[in-house]
LUMNU-143590 format. One record per residue (C-alpha): residue in one letter; y, z, x. Coordinates in steps of 0.001 Angstrom, whole numbers, plus 500000, padded with zeros to 6 digits. Example, Ala and Ser with C-alpha at 12.3 -4.5 7.8 and 13.67 -1.06 7.14 Angstrom:
A495500507800512300S498940507140513670
***
This chain:
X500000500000500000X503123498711501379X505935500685499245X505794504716498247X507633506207495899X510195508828496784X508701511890497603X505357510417497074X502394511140499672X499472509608501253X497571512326502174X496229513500498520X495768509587498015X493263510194500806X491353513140500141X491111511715496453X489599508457497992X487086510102500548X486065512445497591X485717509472495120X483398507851498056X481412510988498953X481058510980495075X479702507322494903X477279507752497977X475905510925496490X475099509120493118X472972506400494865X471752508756497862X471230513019497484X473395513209500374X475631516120499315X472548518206497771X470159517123500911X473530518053503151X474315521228501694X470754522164501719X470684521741505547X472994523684506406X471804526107504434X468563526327506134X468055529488508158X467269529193511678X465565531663514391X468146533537516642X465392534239519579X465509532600522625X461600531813522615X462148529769519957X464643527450521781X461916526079524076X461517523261521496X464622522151521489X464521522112525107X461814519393524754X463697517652522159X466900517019524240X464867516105526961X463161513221524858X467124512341524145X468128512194527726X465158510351528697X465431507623525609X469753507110526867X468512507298530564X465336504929530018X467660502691527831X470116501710531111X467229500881533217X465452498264531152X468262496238531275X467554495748535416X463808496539535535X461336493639536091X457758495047535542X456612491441536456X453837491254539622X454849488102541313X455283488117544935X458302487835546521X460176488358550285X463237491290550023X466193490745551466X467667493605550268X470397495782551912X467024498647552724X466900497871556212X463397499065557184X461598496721553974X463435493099554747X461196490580554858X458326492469553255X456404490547550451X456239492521547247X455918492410543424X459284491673541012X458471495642539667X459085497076543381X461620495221544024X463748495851540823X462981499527541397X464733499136545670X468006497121543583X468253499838540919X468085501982543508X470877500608546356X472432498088544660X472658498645540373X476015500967540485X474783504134539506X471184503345539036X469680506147541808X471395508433539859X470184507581536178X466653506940537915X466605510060538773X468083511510536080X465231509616534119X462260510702535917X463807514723536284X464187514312532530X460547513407531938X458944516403534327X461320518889532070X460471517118528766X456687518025529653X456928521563530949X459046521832527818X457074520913525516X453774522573527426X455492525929527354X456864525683523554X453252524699523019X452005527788524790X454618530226522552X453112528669519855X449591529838520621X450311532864521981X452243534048518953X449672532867516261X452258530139515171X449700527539514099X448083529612511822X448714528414507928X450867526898506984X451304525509509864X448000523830511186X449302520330510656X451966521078512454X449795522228515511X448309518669515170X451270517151515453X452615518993518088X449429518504520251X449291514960519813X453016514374520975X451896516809524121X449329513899524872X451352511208524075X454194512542526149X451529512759529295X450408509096528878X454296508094528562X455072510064532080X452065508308533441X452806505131532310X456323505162533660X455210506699536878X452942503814537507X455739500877536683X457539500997540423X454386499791541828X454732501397545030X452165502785547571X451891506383545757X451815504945541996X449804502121543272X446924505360544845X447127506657541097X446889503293539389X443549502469541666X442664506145540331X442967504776536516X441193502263537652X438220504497538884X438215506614535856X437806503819533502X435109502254535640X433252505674535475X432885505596531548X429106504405530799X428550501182529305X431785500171528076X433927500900531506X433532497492533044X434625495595529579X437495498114529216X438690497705533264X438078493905532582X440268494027529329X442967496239530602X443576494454534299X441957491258533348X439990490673535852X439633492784539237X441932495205540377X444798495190540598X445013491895538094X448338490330537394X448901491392534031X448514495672533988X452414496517535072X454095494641531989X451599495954529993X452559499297530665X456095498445530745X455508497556526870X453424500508526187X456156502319528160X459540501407526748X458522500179522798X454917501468521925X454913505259522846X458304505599522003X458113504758519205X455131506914518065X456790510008519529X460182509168517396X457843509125514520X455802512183515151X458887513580516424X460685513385513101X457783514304511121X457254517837513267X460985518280512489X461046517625508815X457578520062508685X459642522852510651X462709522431508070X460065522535505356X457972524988506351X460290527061507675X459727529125510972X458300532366511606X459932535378512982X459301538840514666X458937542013512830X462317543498511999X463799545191509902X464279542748506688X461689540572507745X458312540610506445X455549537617505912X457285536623502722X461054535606504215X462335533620506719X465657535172508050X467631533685510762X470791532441511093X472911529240509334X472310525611510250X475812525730510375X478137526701512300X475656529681514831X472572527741515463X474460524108515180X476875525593518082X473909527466519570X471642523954520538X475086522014521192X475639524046524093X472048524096524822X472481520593524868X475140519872527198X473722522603529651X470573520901529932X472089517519530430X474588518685533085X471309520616535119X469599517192534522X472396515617535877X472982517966539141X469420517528539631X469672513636539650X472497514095542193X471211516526544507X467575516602544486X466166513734545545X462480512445543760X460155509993543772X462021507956546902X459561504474546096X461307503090549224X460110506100552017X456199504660549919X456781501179550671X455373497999548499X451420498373547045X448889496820548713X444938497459547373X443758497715550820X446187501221551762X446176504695550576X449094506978550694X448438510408552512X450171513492551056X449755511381547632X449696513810544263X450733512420541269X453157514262538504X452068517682537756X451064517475534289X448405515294535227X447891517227538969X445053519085537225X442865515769536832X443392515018540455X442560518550541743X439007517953539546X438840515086541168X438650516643544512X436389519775543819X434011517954541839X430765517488544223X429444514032544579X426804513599541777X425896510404541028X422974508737539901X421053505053539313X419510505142535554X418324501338535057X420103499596537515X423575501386536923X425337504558538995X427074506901536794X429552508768538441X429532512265537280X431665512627540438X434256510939538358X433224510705534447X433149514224534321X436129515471535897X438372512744534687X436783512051531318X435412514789530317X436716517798531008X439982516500529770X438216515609526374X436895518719525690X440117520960526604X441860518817524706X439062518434521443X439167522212521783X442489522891521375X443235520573518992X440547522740516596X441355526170517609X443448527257514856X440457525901512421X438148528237514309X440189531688514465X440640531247511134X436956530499510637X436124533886512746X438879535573510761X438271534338507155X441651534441507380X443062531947504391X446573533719503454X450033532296504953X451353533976508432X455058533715509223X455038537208511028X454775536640514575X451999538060516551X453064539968519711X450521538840522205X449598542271523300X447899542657519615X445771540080520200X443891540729523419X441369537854522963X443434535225522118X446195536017525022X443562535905527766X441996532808526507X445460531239526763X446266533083530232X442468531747531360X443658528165530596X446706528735532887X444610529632535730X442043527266535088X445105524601535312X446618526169537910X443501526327540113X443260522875539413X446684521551540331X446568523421543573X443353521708544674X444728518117543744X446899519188546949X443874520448549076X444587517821551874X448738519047552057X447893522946552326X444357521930554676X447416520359556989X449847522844556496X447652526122557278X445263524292559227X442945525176557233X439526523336556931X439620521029554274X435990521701552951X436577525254553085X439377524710550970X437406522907548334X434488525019548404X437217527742547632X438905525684544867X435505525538543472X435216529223543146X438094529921542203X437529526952539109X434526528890537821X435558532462538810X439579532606538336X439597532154534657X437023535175534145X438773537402536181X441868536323534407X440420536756530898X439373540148531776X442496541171533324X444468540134530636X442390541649527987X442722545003530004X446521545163530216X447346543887526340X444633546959525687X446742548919528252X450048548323526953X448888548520523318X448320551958524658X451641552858525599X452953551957522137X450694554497520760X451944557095523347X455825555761522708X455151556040518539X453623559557518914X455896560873521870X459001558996521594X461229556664523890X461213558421528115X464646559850528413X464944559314532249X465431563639532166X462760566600533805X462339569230531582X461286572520532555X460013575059530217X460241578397530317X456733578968532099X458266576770534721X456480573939533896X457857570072534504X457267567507531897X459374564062531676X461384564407528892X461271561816525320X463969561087522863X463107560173519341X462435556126518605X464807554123517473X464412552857513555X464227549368515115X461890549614517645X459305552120515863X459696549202513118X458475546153515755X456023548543517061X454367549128514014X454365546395511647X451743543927513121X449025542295511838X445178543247513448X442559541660511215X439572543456511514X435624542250512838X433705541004509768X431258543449508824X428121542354509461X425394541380506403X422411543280505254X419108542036505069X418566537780506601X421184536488507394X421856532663508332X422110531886512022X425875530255511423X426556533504509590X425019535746512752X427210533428515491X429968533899512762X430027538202512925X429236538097516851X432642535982517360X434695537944515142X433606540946516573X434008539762520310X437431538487519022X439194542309517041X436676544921518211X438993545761521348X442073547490519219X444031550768520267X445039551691516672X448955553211515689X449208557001514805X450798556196511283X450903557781507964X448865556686505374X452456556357503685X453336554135506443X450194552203506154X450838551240502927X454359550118503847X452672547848507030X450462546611504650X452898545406502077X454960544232504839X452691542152506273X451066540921503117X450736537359502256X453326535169500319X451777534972496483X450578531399495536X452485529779492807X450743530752489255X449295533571490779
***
């Protein structure tokens, strides 16, 4: 409008037109209900439950970060000559992938930086998502309602692992070129369908022509894809299912109290956000990774030394290594258990197992009812050492996929080292369980003695007999409160007269699972309250 009238306004013109078109959208679109419903939604305010998000802006850095390189990178496996400004590689022959990687690197303004950037991005996304993972288990977070979830979340973890080593593999240098012949092994190694697979997925003999822009597709548009997908689909469950919480005061298994969408937890993960990108970002600047050109170009007949690929997949090259030589000749064919079992499957069943764990604790339990209490692992003995077990068991493993480095290093013998890598496989996650189980027993303990004897005042006492004692000061509401209210099922009692095998293996679990329990000095008063604290939401029509 060219002409106002005198003393005439635009501004109410303007709200009246943005309101007439927020009006419009929201008659074609819920926008304003779906809006206002979001920000409604009630978020957690511990820090534990931040490790998510920490994977989440990871996967955001990594898809801006991965966007700038594919406009240089050439995952094609034509030779060429460099003439590149990299002194020490002129005049080498090597593939189109290598030598995009050595321009991104010196001569792409910027590109050393995003590169690394990129690659620090994926390592965090993984340990991210690994340790959010682990919260979940340890705190009984997968239990109903939320077992589809776990699913979900499990099968991102895997996808996010075949992404890393997917993008790992595209420079096509000496080291990714040692893991890549690795692959190759592995898929050899499967019985009966290995050679048609290796044919299929090289085609023809290692290397093949055609395996780098295959991952390069898998890498930048497949995978991607599927985790955007299953990443929005985890998110909309979470908003849906809402989250669970630890006791407090005002929280119980039939709420979910946190705080608003908007403006705490909305203000809370923006500045999560920009701190993790600006560590990202120092960490592309001043620590240097994966330097392709110190590797040099691939060639099938070298091997890098002091070669270990990313860590989340360390733990398949330290099986690798302790794994004794077993093969054998059935019909004409080896199998290599040297290699089929470490590689193929081991990582099956860790994986098959935890992707049905929460189907059998709550098998053991007969547990059926919703959980949004969190479980302090302490109060679950068995299930925190199986999950501190796994860590060792990994950890074993990832330290003997760098046998040869600490061999060199300590001078050490190198088949000492494995033979000790191999006891420590079988042996470190026992010791570990037991340990474990001991302490959460242990400290279980001293919240009986703090509920009964009160909070250690830092004071002597001495009485009048002149005797010393440390000196206690009553519990705070709060504290006696998170102590207390926790959830313990109990071993299933077990049947009278025959009873089915399954049944049998059924009661032995459950009781090998709760029997170990130091149990609260409460009031029967107070039990009553746990108990209706803890009690499960009711079912609709119930």
């Amino acid at each position: 409008m060219l002409f106002r009238r005198r003393g005439e306004t635009g501004a109410p013109r303007a709200r009246a037109a943005a309101a007439g078109g927020f009006v419009a959208m929201d008659r074609r679109l819920p926008v304003a209900e779906a809006g206002r419903a979001l920000l409604r939604k009630a978020f957690p305010d511990h820090w534990s439950y931040l490790l998510g998000e920490l994977a989440l802006y990871s996967f955001v850095v990594l898809v801006l970060t991965g966007s700038y390189l594919a406009l240089f990178f050439d995952p094609g496996m034509t030779r060429s000559v460099y003439h590149g400004p990299y002194a020490p590689l002129r005049g080498l022959p090597m593939s189109q992938a290598y030598l995009s990687t050595l321009d991104l690197s010196f001569q792409v303004r910027g590109g050393l930086l995003i590169r690394q950037i990129h690659h620090w991005a994926a390592l965090v996304f993984v340990a991210a998502a690994a340790v959010h993972m682990l919260r979940v288990f340890l705190t009984g977070a997968f239990r109903r309602p939320r077992e589809a979830n776990w699913l979900v979340g499990m099968t991102l973890f895997v996808l996010a692992m075949l992404e890393g080593f997917c993008g790992y593999s595209l420079p096509d240098d000496l080291l990714s070129g040692t893991g890549m012949r690795t692959a190759n092994t592995i898929v050899l190694s499967i019985p009966v369908v290995g050679t048609y697979l290796s044919s299929f997925l090289w085609r023809g003999p290692f290397p093949g022509h055609v395996i780098l822009p295959r991952l390069y597709i898998v890498h930048v548009l497949f995978v991607p894809g599927v985790l955007i997908a299953l990443l929005t689909a985890h998110l909309l469950l979470v908003v849906y299912l809402k989250h669970t919480h630890w006791a407090e005061r005002g929280r119980t298994n039939r709420n979910a109290v946190g705080q608003p969408m908007f403006p705490q937890f909305l203000t809370k993960s923006t500045g999560l956000f920009l701190m993790l990108f600006g560590l990202l970002a120092a960490l592309g600047a001043l620590a240097q990774v994966n330097p392709v050109w110190n590797y040099g170009p691939y060639r099938p007949d070298q091997v890098a030394t002091d070669a270990q690929p990313d860590w989340y997949v360390g733990f398949l090259e330290g099986a690798l290594r302790v794994m004794p030589p077993w093969e054998t000749v059935l019909w004409g064919h080896t199998w290599m258990w040297n290699v089929l079992i470490p590689a193929v499957v081991l990582p099956g069943v860790l994986f098959t197992a935890l992707y049905l764990y929460p189907f059998l604790e709550k098998w053991v339990t007969a547990d059926g009812a919703e959980h949004h209490l969190s479980d302090r692992p302490r109060n679950r003995p068995t299930r925190t050492a199986l999950g501190v077990a796994g860590i060792v068991f990994y950890a074993v493993l990832l330290a003997a996929g760098g046998n040869d480095v600490v061999a060199y290093s300590f001078r050490v013998s190198i088949d000492t080292l494995t033979w000790i890598f191999r006891a420590g496989v079988v042996l470190g996650p026992v010791v570990a369980f037991l340990v474990t189980k001991r302490m959460c027993l242990a400290l279980q303990d001293h919240d009986r003695l703090t509920l009964a004897e009160g909070e250690e005042s830092g004071e002597v006492e001495q009485s009048v007999h002149g005797g010393l004692a440390e000196g206690h000061r009553p519990l705070s509401a709060r504290r006696g409160y998170r102590l207390m209210v926790r959830e313990i099922p109990l071993p299933l009692p077990a049947g009278e007269g025959p009873v089915p095998r399954r049944q049998r293996l059924r009661t032995a679990l459950s009781s090998w699972y709760y029997r170990d329990r130091v149990e609260l000095p409460v009031t029967p008063e107070q039990r009553r309250e746990i108990e209706e604290r803890t009690a499960a939401p009711v079912e609709p029509g119930e």
